[in-house]
C-alpha positions, 0 to 999 in steps of 0.5 A: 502493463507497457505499452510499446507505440510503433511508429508509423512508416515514413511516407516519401510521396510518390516515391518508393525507397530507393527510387530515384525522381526524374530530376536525377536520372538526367543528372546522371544521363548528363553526367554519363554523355559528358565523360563519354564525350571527354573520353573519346579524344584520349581513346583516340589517341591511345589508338594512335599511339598505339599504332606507332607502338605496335609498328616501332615493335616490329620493326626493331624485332624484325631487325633483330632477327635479320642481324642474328642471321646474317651473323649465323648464315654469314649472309647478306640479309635485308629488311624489306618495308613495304608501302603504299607505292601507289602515291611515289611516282616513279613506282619501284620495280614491280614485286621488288617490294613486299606489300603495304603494311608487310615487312619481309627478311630475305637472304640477298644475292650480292656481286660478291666483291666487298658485298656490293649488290647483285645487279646485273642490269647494271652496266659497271664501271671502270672497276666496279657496279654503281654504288646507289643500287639496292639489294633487290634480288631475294634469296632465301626468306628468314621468316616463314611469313611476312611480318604485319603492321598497321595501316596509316603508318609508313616506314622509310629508311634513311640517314639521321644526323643526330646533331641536327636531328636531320632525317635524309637520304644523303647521295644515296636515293635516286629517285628513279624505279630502283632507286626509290627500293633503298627508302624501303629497306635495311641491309645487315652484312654477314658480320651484323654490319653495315655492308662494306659497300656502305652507300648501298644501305642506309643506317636509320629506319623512321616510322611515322603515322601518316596523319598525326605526324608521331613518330620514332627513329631506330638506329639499325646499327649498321654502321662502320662497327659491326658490334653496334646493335639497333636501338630506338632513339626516343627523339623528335626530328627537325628537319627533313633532308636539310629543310626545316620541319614546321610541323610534324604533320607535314613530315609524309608530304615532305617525304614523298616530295624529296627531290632525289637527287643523285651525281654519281654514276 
């Protein structure tokens, strides 16, 4: 006869099997908390980033769509940024301007002499209107509604020198009531271009986050060659109209702060 001993069971003190001691579940509460705590600046930042991405989309396609109409409706079309106006003094004329956070495309009415903007609240000179005054006189809208982008960026418009990696506003910002609408907008002519009348409209679109200072330049490609389409620049700026900038954080308050200056009429 054989015989067979089975084996006792193994004992494992107060734990049963697969239990874990308290010794370990801390270990793994530690362990937890501590890539958490890793995480939270990455996830941060994504959101960030995030948020100049999503504007920098925006932007770019709302410039795409006001270009292809004004080639198809052979109109003057403009990109209208919205902001914080609260903060800009003196403050654009009032509802010239779509909200903070909206960008809106419109039709514009023009004097019709080299597409210079329609002002008649302008007094013109010996042969034709001021040359600094902006499109700000809405026709009809391209999009059935305005297009959104998040809070804590801004987007101005401006002149880039691409040499210098300089951001300025060249003669063209007087920083007056109606002045300061050419920082919020890009004008695209009926043939895609930049309008004769060029001092009325700028050619370079930034788009910043107010706190962090990231950022991302758009050539609108209104310029002289109406073929050029826009088109992001991946590049940092250096300098804000001429002045050298020391950190990108500084970039709103050097902004707002531009003096404005203007000598023409």
């Amino acid at each position: 006869m054989i015989c067979l001993q089975i084996p006792e069971p193994r004992r494992y003190g107060s734990r049963s099997r697969g239990g874990f001691t308290m010794v370990e579940l801390v270990l793994v509460l530690f362990l937890i908390v501590l890539l958490t705590a890793m995480a939270v600046p990455s996830f941060a930042a994504l959101t960030k980033t995030s948020k100049l991405d999503q504007t920098t989309k925006a932007v770019f396609s709302a410039l795409k769509q006001a270009r292809t109409a004004a080639l198809n409706m052979r109109r003057v079309v403009a990109v209208m940024y919205g902001d914080d106006f609260s903060n800009i003094t003196p403050q654009p004329v009032s509802g010239a301007l779509p909200g903070k956070g909206e960008i809106e495309l419109w039709t514009m009415l023009d004097g019709g002499h080299h597409e210079i903007p329609y002002q008649p609240d302008i007094i013109p000179g010996p042969s034709y209107p001021a040359d600094w005054y902006p499109y700000r006189f809405p026709d009809v809208p391209v999009t059935p509604s305005a297009i959104t982008f998040p809070d804590g960026v801004r987007v101005i418009s401006g002149e880039f020198d691409t040499n210098a990696l300089n951001f300025n506003f060249g003669a063209k910002y007087k920083k007056d009531s109606r002045g300061e609408i050419i920082r919020h907008q890009t004008v695209f002519a009926h043939d895609g271009g930049k309008p004769a009348w060029h001092s009325s409209a700028c050619s370079t679109v930034l788009i910043f986050e107010q706190t962090t200072g990231a950022h991302c330049v758009i050539l609108t490609g209104a310029d002289w060659n109406a073929y050029l389409r826009p088109r992001i620049i991946c590049t940092a700026i250096k300098q804000i109209g001429g002045v050298n900038l020391s950190n990108s954080r500084l970039i709103n308050q050097k902004i707002d702060q531009y003096p404005g200056t203007y000598t023409g009429p």
